[in-house]
C-alpha positions as MATLAB code, in Angstrom:
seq = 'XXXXXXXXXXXXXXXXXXXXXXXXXXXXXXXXXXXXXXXXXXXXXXXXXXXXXXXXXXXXXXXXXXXXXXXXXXXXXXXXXXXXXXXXXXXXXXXXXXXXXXXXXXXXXXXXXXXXXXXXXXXXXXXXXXXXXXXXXXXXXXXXXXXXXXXXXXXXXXXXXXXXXXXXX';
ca = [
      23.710   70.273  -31.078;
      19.942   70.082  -30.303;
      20.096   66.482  -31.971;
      22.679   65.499  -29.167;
      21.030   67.341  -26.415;
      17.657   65.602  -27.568;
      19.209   62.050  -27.313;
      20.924   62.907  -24.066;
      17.437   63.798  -22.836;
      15.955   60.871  -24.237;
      18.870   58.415  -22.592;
      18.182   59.824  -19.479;
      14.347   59.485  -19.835;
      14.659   55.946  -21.117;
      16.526   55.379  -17.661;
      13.835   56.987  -15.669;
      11.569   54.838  -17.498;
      13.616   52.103  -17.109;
      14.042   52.634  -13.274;
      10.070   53.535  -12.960;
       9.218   49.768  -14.642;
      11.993   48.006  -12.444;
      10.251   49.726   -9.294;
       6.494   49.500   -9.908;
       8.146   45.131  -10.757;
       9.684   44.981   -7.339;
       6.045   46.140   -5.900;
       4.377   43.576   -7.959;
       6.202   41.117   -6.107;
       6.591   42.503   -2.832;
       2.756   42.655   -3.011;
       2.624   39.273   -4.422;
       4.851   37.900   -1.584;
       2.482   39.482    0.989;
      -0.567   37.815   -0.196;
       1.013   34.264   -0.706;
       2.106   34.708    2.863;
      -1.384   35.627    4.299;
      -2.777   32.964    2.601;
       0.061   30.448    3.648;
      -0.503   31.822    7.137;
      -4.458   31.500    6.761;
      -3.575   27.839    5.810;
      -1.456   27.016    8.368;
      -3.981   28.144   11.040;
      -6.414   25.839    9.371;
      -4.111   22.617    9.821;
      -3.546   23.850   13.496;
      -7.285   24.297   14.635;
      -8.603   20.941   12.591;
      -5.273   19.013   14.214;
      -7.104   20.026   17.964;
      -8.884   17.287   20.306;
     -12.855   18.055   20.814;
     -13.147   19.391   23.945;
     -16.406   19.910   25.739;
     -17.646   22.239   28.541;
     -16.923   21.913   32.209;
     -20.090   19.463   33.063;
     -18.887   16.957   30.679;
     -15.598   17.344   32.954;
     -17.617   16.904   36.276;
     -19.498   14.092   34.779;
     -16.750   12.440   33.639;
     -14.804   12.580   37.222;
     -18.242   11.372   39.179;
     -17.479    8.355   36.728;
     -14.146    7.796   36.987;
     -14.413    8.145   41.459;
     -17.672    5.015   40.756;
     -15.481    2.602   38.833;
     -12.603    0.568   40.340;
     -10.229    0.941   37.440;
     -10.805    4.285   35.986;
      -8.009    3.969   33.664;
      -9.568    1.646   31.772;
     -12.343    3.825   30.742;
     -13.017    4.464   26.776;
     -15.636    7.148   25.796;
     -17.467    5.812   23.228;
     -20.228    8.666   22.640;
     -20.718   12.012   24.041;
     -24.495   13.357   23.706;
     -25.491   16.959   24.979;
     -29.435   17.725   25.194;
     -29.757   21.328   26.755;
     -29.014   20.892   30.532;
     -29.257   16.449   30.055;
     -25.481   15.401   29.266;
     -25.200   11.694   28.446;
     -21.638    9.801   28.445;
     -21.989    6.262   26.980;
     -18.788    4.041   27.763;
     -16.566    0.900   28.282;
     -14.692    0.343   30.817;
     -12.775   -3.391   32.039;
     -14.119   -4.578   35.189;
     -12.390   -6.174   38.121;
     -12.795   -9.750   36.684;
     -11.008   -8.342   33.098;
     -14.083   -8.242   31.157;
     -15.234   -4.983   28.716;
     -18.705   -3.485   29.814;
     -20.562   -0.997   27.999;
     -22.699    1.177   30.046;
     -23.996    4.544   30.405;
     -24.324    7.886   32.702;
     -26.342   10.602   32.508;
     -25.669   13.678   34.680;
     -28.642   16.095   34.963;
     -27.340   19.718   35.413;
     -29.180   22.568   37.567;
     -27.740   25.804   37.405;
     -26.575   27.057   40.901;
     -25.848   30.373   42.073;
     -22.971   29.666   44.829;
     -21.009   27.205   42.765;
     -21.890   27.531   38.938;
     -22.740   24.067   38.543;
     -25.007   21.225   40.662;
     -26.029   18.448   39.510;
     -29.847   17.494   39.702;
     -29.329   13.576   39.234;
     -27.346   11.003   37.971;
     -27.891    7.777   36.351;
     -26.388    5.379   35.899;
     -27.537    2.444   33.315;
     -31.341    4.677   33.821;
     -31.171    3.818   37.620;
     -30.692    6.937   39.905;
     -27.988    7.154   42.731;
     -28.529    7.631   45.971;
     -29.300   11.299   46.943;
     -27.108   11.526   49.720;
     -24.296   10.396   47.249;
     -25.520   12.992   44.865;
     -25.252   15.592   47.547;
     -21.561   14.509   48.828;
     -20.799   14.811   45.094;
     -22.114   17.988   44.471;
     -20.569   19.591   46.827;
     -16.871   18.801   45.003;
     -17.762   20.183   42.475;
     -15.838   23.020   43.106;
     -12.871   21.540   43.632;
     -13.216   19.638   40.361;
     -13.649   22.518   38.338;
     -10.394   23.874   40.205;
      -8.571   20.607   38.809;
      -9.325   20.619   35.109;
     -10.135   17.999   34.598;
      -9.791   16.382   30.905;
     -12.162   17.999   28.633;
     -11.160   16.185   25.256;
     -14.073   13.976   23.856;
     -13.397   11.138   21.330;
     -14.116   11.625   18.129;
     -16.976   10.175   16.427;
     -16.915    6.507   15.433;
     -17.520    6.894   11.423;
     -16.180    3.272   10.949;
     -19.619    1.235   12.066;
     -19.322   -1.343   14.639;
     -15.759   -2.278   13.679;
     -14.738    0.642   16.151;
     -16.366   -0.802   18.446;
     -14.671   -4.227   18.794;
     -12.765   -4.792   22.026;
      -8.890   -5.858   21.953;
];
């Protein structure tokens, strides 16, 4: 009787060992589940981030719009380079004229930090030439109201393909 008693134990244990290695399996891959999803997730925020435009700060915005307000057909503006030396922001760009031809040119906004609005700008040139100050001034003081707007922040990306990006259509 102690034979049958014994191999009723051992059945029983032999389940309990059975149900012990089918549990500690289904952790194994719940764990495993949990760290392919992390990393799928990690993965996925990668593809998200490197899929978003450049953007810049808010005086490439108000350098941008002081631009766009100078030209007669802003719409036909293409940012070509984007350069950022401490408070010296430099736009270069190509815009079609009112006779239908491409010009390259460039703008360089001067920033001054200013305690009433955030943001003034010191000069602008255009092409190395200075505008007027009392255009400067009538600028400067929308600058508010163009920060209020939002204007586009997204700059282009850099031209890794020589001067064959450059060509005009």
């Amino acid at each position: 009787m102690s034979d049958i008693a014994r191999h009723g134990n051992n059945s029983d244990d032999e389940k309990n060992v059975a149900k012990r290695i089918e549990e500690r399996d289904a952790e194994k891959k719940k764990k495993k589940k949990m760290i392919l999803g992390g990393i799928g997730a990690f993965l996925l925020l990668i593809v998200i981030y490197g899929l978003q435009p450049l953007v810049a700060g808010p005086v490439y915005g108000i350098c941008k719009t002081y631009l766009e307000t100078r030209l007669r057909y802003p719409g036909t503006i293409r940012v070509v380079q984007y350069d950022e030396f401490g408070p010296v922001l430099r736009i270069f760009y190509r815009y079609t004229d009112e006779f239908g031809g491409s010009r390259s040119e460039m703008i360089e906004c001067i920033v001054a930090p200013d305690t009433t609005q955030g943001y003034a700008l010191r000069d602008i040139k255009i092409n190395r030439k200075s505008i007027d100050p009392e255009e400067l001034a009538l600028f400067n003081s929308t600058i508010p109201g163009v920060v209020l707007a939002e204007p586009d922040l997204r700059i282009p990306p850099e031209n890794k393909g020589g001067l064959e990006g450059l060509k005009v259509d």
